[in-house]
N, CA, C and O atoms as CSV, one atom per row, in Angstrom:
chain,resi,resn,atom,element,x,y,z
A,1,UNK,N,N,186.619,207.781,-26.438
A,1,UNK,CA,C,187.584,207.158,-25.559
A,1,UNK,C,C,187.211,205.711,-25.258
A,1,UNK,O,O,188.155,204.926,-25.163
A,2,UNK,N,N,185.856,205.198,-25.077
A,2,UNK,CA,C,185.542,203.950,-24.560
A,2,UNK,C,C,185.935,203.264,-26.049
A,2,UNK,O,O,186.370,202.144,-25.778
A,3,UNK,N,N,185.956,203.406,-27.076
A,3,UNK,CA,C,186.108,202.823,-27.792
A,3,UNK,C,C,187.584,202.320,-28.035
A,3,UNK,O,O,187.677,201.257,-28.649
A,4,UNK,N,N,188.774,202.952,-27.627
A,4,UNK,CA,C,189.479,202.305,-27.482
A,4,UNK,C,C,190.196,202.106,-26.926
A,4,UNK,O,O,191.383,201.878,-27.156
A,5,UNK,N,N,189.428,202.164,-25.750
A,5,UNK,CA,C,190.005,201.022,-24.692
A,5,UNK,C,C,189.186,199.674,-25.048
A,5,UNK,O,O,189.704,198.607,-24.720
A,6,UNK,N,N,187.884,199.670,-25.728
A,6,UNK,CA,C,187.758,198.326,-26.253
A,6,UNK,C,C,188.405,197.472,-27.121
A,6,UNK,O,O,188.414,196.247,-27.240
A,7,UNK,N,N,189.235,198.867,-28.012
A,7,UNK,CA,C,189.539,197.838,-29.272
A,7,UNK,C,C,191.053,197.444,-28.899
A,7,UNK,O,O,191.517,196.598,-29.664
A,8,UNK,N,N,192.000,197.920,-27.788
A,8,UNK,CA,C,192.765,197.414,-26.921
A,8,UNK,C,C,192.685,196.150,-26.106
A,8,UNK,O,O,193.659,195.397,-26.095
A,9,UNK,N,N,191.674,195.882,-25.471
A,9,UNK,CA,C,191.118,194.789,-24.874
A,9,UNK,C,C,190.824,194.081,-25.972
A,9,UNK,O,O,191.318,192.977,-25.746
A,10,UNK,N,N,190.162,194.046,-27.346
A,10,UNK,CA,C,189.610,192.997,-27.825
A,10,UNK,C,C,190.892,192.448,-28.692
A,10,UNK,O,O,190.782,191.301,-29.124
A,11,UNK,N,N,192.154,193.205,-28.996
A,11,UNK,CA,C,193.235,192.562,-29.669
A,11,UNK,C,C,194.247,192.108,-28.095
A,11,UNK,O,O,195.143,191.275,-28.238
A,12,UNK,N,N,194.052,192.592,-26.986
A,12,UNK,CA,C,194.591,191.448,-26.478
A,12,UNK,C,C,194.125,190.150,-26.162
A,12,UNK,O,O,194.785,189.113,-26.097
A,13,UNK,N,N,193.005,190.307,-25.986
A,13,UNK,CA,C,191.999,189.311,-26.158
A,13,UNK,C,C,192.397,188.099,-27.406
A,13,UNK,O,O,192.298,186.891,-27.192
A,14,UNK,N,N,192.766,188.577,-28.466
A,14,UNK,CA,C,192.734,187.692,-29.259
A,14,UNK,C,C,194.563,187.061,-29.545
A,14,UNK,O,O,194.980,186.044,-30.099
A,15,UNK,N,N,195.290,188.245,-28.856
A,15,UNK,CA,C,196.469,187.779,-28.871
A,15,UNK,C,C,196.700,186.690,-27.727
A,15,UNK,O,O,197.444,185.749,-28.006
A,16,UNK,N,N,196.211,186.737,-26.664
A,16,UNK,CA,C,196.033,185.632,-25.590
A,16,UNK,C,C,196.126,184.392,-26.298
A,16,UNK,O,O,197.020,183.548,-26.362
A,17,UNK,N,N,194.632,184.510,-26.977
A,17,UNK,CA,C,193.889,183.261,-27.433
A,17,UNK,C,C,194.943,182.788,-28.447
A,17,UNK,O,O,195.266,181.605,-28.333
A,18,UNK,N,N,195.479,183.432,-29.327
A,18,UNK,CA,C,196.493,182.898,-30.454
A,18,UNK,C,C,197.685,182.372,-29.706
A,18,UNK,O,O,197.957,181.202,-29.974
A,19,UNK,N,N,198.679,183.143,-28.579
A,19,UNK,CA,C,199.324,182.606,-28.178
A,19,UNK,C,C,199.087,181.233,-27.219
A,19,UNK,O,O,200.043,180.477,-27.049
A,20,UNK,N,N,197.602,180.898,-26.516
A,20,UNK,CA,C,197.707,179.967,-25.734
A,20,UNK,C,C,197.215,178.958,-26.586
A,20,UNK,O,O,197.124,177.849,-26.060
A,21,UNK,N,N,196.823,179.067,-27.942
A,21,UNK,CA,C,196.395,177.756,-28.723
A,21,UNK,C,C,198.258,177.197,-29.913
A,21,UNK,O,O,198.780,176.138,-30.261
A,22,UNK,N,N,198.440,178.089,-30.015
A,22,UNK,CA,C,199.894,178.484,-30.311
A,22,UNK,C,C,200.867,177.069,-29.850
A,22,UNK,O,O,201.266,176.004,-30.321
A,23,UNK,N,N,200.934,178.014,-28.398
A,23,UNK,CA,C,201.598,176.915,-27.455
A,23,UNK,C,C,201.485,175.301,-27.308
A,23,UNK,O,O,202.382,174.464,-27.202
A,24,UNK,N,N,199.728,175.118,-27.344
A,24,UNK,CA,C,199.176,173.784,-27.130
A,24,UNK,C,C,199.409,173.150,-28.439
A,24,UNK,O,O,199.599,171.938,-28.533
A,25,UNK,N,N,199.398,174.068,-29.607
A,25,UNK,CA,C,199.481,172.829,-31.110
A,25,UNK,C,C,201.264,172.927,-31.107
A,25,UNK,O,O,201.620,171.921,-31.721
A,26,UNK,N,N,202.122,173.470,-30.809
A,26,UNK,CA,C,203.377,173.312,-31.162
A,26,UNK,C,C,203.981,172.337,-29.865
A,26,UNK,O,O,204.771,171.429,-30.126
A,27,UNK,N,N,203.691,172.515,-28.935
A,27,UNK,CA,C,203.683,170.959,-27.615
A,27,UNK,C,C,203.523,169.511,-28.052
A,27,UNK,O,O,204.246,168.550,-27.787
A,28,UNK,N,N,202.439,169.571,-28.762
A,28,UNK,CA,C,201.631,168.441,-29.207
A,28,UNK,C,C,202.731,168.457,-31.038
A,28,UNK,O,O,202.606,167.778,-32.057
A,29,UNK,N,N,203.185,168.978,-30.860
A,29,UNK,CA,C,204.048,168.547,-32.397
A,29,UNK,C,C,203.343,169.190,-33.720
A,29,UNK,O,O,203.248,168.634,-34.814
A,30,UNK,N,N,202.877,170.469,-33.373
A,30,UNK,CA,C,201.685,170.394,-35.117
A,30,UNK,C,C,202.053,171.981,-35.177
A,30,UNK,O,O,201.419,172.993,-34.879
A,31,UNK,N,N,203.115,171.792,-35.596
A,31,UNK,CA,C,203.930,173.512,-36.004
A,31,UNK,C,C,203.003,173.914,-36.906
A,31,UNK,O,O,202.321,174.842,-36.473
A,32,UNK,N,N,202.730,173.560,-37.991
A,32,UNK,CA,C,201.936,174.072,-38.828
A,32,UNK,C,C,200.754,174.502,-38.626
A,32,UNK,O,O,200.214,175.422,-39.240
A,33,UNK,N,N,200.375,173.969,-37.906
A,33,UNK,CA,C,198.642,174.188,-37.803
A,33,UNK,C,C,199.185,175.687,-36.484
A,33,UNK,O,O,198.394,176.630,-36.456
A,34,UNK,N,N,200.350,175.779,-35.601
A,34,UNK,CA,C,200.269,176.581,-35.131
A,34,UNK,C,C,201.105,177.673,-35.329
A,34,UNK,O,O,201.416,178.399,-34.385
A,35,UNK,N,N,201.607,177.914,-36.770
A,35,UNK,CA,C,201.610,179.048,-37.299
A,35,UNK,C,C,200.215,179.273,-38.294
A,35,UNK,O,O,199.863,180.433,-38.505
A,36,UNK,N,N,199.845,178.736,-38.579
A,36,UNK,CA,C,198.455,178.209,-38.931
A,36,UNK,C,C,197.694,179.963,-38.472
A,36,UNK,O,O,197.567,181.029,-39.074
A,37,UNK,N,N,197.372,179.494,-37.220
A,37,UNK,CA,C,196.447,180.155,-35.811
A,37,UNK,C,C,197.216,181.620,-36.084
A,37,UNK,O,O,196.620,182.625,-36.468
A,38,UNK,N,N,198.573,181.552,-35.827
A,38,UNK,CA,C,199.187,182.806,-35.620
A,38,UNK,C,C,199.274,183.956,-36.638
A,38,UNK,O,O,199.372,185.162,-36.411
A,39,UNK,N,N,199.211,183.263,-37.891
A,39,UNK,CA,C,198.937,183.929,-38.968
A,39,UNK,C,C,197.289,184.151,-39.057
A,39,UNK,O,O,197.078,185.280,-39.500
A,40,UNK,N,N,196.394,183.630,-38.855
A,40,UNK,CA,C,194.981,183.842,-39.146
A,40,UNK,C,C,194.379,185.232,-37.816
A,40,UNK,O,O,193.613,186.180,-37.991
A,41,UNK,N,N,195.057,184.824,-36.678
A,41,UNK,CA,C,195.328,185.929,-35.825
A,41,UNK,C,C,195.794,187.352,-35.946
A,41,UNK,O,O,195.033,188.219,-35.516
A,42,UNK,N,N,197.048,187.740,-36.523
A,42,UNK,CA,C,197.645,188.574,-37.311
A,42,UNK,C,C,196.756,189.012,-38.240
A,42,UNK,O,O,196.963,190.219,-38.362
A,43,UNK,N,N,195.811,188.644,-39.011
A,43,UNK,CA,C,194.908,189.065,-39.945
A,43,UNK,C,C,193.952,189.583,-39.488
A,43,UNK,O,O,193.433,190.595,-39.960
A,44,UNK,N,N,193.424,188.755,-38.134
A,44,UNK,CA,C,192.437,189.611,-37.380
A,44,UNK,C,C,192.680,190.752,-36.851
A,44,UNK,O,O,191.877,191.680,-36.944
A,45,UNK,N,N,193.674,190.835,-36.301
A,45,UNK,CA,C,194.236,191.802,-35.341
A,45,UNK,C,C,194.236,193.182,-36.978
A,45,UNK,O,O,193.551,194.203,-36.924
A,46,UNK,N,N,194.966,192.896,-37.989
A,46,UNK,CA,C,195.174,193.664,-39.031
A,46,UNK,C,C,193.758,194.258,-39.376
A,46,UNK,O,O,193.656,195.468,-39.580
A,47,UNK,N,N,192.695,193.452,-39.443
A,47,UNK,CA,C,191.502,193.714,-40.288
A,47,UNK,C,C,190.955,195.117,-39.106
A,47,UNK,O,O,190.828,196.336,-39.219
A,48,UNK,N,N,190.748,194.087,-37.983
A,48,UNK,CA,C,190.191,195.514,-36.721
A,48,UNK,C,C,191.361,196.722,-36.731
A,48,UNK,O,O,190.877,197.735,-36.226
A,49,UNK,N,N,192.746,196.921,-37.149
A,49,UNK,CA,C,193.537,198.158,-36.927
A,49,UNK,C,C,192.539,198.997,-38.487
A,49,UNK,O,O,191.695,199.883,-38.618
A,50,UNK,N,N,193.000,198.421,-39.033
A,50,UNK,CA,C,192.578,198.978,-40.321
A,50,UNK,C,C,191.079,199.609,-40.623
A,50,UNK,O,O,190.708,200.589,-41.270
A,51,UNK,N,N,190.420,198.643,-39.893
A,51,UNK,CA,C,189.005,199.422,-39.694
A,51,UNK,C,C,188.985,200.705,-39.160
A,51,UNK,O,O,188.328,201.598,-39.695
A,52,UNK,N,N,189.866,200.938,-37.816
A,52,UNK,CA,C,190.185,202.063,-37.219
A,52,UNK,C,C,190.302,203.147,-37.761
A,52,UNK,O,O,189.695,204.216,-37.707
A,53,UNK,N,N,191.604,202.554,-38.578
A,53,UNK,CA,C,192.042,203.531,-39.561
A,53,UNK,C,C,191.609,204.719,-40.951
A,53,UNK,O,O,192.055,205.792,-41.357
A,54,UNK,N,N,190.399,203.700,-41.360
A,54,UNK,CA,C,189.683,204.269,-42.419
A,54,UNK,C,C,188.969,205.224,-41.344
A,54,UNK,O,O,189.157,206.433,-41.479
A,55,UNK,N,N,188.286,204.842,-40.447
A,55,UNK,CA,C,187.335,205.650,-39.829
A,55,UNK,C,C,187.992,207.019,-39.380
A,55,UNK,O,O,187.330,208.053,-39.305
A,56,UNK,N,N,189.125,206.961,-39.134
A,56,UNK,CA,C,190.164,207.985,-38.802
A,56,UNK,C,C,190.529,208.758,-40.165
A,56,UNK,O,O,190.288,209.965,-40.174
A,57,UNK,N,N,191.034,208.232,-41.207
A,57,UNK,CA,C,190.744,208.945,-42.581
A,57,UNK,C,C,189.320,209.981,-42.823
A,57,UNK,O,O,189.279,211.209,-42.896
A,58,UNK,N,N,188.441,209.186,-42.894
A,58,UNK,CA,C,187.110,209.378,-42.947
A,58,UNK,C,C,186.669,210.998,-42.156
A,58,UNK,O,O,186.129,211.997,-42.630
A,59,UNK,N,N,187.223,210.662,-40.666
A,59,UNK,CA,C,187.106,212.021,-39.460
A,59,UNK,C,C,187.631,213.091,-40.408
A,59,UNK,O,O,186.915,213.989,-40.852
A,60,UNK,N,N,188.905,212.946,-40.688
A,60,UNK,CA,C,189.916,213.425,-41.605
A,60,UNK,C,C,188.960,214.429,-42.735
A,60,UNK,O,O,188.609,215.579,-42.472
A,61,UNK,N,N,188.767,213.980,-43.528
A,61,UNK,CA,C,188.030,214.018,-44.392
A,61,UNK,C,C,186.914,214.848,-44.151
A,61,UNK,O,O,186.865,215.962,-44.673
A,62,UNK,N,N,185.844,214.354,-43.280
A,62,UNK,CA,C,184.895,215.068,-42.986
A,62,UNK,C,C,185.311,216.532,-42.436
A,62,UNK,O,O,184.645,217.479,-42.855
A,63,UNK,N,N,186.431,216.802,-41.469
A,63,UNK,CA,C,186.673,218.258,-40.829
A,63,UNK,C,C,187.246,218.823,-41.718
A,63,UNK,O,O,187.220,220.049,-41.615
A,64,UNK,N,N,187.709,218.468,-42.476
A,64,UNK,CA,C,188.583,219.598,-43.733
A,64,UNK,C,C,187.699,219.559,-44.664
A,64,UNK,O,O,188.181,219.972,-45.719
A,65,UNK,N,N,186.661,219.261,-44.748
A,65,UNK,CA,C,185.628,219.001,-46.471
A,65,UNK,C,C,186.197,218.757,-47.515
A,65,UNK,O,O,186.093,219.394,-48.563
A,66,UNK,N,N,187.093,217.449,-47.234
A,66,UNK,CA,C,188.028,216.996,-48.870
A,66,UNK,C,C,187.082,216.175,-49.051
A,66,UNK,O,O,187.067,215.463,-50.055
């Protein structure tokens, strides 16, 4: 259970951070660089679900002996 409520906290955590750097490069005129952020964000956020996921396969796996 503690685990994810961490891995909840650590993708909002990073969605914060993408949206408030987001905001500051598209203010300042630099769209690119802040889809830039939002896309490199999205990847993070993807890489930690996916980690989840195998490990959840994996559980999978181990209780049925496939």
């Amino acid at each position: 259970m503690q685990m994810d409520v961490d891995l909840i906290f650590r993708i909002a955590a990073v969605g914060i951070l993408v949206s408030v750097l987001n905001q500051v490069l598209s203010r300042s005129g630099r769209e690119e660089q802040a889809m830039m952020v939002t896309l490199a964000g999205l990847v993070v956020v993807l890489m930690m679900v996916v980690r989840q996921i195998s490990e959840l396969f994996r559980l999978v796996k181990d209780l049925f002996g496939l």
